[in-house]
N, CA, C and O atoms as a GROMACS GRO file, in nm:
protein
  268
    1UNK      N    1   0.084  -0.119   0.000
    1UNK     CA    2   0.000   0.000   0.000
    1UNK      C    3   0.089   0.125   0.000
    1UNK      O    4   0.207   0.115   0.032
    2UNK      N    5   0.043   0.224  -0.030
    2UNK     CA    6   0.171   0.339  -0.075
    2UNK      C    7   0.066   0.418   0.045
    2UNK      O    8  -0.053   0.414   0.078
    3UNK      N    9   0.194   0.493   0.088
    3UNK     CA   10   0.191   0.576   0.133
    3UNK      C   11   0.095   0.715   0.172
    3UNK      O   12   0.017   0.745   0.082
    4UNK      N   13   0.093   0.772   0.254
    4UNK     CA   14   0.045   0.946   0.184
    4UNK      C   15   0.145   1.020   0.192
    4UNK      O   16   0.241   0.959   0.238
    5UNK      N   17   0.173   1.160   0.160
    5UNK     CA   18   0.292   1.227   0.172
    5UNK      C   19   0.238   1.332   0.319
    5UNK      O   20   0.132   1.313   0.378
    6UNK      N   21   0.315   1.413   0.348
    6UNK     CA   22   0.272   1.509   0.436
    6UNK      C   23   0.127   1.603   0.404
    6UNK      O   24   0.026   1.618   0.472
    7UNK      N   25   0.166   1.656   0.268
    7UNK     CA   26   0.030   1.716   0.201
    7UNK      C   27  -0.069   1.634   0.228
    7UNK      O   28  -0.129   1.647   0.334
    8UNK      N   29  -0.099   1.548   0.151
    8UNK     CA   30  -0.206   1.419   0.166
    8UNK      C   31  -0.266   1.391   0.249
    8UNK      O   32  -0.385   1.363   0.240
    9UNK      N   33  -0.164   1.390   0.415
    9UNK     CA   34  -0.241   1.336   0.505
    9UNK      C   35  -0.303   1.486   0.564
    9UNK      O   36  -0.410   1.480   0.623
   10UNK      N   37  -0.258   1.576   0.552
   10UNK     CA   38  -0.331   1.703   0.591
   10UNK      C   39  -0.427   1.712   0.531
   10UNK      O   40  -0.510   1.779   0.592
   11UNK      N   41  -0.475   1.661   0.394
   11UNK     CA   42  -0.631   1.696   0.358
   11UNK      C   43  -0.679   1.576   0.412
   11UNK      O   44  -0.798   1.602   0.431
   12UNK      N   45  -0.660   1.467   0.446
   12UNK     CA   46  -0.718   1.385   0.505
   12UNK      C   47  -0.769   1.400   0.632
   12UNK      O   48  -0.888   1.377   0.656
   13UNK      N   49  -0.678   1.444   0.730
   13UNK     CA   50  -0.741   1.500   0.850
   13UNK      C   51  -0.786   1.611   0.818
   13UNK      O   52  -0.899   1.574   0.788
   14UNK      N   53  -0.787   1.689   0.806
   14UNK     CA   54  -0.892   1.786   0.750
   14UNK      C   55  -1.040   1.761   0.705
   14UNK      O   56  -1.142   1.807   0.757
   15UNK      N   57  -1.028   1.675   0.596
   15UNK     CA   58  -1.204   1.567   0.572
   15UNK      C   59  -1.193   1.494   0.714
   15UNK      O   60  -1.306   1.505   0.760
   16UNK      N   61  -1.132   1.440   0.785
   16UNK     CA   62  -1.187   1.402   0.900
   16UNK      C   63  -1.232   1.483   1.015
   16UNK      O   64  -1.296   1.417   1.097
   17UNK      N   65  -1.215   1.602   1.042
   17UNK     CA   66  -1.240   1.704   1.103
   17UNK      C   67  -1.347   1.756   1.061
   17UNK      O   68  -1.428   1.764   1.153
   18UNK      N   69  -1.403   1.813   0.923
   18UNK     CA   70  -1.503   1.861   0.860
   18UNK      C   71  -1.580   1.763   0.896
   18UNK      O   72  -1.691   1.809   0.919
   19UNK      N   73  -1.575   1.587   0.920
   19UNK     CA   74  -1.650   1.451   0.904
   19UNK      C   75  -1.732   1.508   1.074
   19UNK      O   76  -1.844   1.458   1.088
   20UNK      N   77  -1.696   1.584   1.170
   20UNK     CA   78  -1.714   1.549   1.306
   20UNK      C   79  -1.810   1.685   1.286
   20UNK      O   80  -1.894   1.672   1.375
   21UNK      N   81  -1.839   1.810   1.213
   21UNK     CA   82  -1.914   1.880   1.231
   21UNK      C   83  -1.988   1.883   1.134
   21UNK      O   84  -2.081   1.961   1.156
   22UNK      N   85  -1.995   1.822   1.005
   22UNK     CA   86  -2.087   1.770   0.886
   22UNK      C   87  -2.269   1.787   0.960
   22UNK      O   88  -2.316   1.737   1.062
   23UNK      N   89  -2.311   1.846   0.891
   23UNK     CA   90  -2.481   1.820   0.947
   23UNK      C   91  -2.527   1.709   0.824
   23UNK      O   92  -2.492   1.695   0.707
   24UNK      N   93  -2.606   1.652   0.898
   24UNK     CA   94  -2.636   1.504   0.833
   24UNK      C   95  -2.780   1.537   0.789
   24UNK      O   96  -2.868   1.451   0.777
   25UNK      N   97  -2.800   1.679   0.763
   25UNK     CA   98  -2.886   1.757   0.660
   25UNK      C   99  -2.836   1.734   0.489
   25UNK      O  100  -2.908   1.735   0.389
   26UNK      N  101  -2.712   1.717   0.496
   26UNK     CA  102  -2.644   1.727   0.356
   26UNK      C  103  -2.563   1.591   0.363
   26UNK      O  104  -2.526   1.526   0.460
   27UNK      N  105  -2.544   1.565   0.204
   27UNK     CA  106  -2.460   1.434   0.184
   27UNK      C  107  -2.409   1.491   0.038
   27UNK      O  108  -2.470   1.563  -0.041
   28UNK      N  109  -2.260   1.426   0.029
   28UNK     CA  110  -2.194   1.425  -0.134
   28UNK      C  111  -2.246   1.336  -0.199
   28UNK      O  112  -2.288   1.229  -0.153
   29UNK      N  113  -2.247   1.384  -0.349
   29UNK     CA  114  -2.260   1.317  -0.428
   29UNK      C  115  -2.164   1.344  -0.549
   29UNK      O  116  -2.119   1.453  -0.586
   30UNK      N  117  -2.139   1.188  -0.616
   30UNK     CA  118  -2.031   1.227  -0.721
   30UNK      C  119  -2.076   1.202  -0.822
   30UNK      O  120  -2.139   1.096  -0.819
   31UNK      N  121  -2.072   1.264  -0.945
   31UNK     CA  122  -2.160   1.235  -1.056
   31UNK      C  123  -2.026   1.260  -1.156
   31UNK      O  124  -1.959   1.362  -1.143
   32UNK      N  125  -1.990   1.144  -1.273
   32UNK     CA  126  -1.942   1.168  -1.362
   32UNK      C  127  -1.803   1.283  -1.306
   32UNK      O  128  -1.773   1.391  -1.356
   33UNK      N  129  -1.758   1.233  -1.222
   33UNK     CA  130  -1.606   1.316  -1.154
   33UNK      C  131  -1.694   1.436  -1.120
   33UNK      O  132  -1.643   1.516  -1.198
   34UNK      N  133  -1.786   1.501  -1.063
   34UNK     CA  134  -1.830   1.555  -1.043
   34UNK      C  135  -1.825   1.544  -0.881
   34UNK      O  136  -1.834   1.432  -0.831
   35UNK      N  137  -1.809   1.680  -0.783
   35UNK     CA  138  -1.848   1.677  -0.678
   35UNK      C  139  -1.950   1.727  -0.641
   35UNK      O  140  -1.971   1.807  -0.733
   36UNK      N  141  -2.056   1.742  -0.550
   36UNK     CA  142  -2.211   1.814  -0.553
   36UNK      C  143  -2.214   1.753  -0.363
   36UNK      O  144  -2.190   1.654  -0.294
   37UNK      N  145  -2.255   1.878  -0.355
   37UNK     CA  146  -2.331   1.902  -0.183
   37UNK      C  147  -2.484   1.897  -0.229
   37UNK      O  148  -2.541   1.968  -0.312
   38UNK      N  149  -2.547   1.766  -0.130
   38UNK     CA  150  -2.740   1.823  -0.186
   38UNK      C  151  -2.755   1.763  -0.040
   38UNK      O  152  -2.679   1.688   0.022
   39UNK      N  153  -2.880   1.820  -0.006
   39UNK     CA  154  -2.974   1.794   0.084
   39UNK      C  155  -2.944   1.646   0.082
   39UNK      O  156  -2.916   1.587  -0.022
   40UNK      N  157  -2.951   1.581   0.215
   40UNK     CA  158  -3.031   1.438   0.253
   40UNK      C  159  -3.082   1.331   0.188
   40UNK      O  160  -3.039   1.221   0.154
   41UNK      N  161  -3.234   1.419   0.177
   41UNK     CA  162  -3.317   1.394   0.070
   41UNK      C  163  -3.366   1.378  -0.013
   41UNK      O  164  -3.469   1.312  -0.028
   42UNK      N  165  -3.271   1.464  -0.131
   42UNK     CA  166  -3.230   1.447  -0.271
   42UNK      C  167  -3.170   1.375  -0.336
   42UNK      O  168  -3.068   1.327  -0.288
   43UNK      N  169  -3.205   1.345  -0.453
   43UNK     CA  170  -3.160   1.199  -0.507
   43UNK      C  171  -3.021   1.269  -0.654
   43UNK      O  172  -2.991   1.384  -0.687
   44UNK      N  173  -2.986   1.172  -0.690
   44UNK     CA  174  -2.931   1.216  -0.850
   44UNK      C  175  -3.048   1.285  -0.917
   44UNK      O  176  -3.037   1.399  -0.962
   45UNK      N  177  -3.141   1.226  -0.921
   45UNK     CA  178  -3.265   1.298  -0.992
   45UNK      C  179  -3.285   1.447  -1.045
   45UNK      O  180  -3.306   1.508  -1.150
   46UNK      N  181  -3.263   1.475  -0.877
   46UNK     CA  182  -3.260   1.640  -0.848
   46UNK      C  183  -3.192   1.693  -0.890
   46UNK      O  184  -3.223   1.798  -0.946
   47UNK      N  185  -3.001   1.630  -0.885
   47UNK     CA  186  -2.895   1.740  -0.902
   47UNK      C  187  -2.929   1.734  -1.062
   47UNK      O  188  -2.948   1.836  -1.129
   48UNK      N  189  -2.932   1.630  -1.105
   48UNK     CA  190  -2.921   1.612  -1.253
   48UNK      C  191  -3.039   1.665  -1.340
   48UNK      O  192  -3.046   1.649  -1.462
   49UNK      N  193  -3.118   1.719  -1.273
   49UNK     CA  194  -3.257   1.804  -1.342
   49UNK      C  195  -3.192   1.933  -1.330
   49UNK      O  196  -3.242   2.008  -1.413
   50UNK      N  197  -3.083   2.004  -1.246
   50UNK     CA  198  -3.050   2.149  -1.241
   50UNK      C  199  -3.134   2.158  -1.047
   50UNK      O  200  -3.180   2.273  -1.049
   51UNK      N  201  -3.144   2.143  -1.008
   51UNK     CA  202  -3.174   2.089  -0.839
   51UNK      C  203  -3.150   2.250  -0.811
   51UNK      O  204  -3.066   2.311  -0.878
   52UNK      N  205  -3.226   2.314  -0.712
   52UNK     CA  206  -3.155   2.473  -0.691
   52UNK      C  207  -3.062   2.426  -0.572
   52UNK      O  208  -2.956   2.483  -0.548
   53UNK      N  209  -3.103   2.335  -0.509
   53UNK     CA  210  -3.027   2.319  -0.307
   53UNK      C  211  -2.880   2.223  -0.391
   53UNK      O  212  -2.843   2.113  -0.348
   54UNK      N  213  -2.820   2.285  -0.502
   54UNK     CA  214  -2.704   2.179  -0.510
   54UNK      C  215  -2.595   2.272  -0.516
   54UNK      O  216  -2.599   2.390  -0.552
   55UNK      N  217  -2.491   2.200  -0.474
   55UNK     CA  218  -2.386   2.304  -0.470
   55UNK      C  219  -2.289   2.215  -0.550
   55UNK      O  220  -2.304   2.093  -0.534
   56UNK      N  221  -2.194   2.255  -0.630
   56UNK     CA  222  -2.097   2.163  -0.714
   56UNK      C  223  -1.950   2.277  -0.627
   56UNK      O  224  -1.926   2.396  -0.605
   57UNK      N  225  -1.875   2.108  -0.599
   57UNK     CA  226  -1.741   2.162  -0.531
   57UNK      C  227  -1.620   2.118  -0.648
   57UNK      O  228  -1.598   2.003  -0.686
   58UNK      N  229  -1.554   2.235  -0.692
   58UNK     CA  230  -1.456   2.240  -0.809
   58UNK      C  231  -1.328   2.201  -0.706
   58UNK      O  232  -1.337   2.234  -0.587
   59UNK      N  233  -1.215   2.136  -0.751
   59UNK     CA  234  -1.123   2.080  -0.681
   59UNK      C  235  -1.080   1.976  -0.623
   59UNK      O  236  -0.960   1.959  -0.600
   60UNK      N  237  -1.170   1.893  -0.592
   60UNK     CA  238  -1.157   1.783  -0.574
   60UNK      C  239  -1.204   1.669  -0.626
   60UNK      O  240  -1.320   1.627  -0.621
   61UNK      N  241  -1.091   1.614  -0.686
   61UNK     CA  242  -1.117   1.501  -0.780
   61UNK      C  243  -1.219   1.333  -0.734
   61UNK      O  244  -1.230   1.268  -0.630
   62UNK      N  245  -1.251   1.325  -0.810
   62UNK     CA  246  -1.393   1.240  -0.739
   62UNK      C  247  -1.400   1.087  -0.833
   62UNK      O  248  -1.387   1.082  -0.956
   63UNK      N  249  -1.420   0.984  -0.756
   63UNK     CA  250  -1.514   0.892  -0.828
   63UNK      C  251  -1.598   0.833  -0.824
   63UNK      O  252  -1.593   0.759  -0.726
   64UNK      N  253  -1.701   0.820  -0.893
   64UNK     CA  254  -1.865   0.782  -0.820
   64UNK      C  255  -1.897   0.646  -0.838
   64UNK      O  256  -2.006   0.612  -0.794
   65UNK      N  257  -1.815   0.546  -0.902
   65UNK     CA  258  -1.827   0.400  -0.896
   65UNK      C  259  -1.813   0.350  -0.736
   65UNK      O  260  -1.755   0.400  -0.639
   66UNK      N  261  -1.878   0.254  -0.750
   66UNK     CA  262  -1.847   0.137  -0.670
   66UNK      C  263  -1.703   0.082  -0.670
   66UNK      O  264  -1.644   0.041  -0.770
   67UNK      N  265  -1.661   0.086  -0.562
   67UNK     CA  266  -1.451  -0.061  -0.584
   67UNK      C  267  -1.536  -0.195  -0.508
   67UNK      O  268  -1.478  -0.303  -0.490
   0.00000   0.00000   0.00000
């Protein structure tokens, strides 16, 4: 298993820190390398109709398959 570097593990704890005050009002979703903040409640449906409660996060690289 490789490693992380110093950088790496700082965004990692970082998403783990953001993980402890997250409101479980909102969940990610990854669409097509796509990142998106939506409501709970909202499905792909929503973001992918133009959804107004979606937020798309530029920067972080994403994959929405199953491993």
């Amino acid at each position: 298993m490789t490693e992380f570097n110093k950088a790496e593990q700082d965004a990692i704890n970082s998403l783990k820190r953001l993980a402890k005050k997250w409101p479980q009002t909102l969940k990610l979703m990854s669409m097509a390398g796509l990142l998106y903040v939506i409501h709970s409640n909202n499905s792909y449906e929503f973001v992918n109709s133009g959804g107004e409660n979606s937020e798309h996060i530029q920067g972080i690289p994403c994959d929405g398959g199953d491993f």
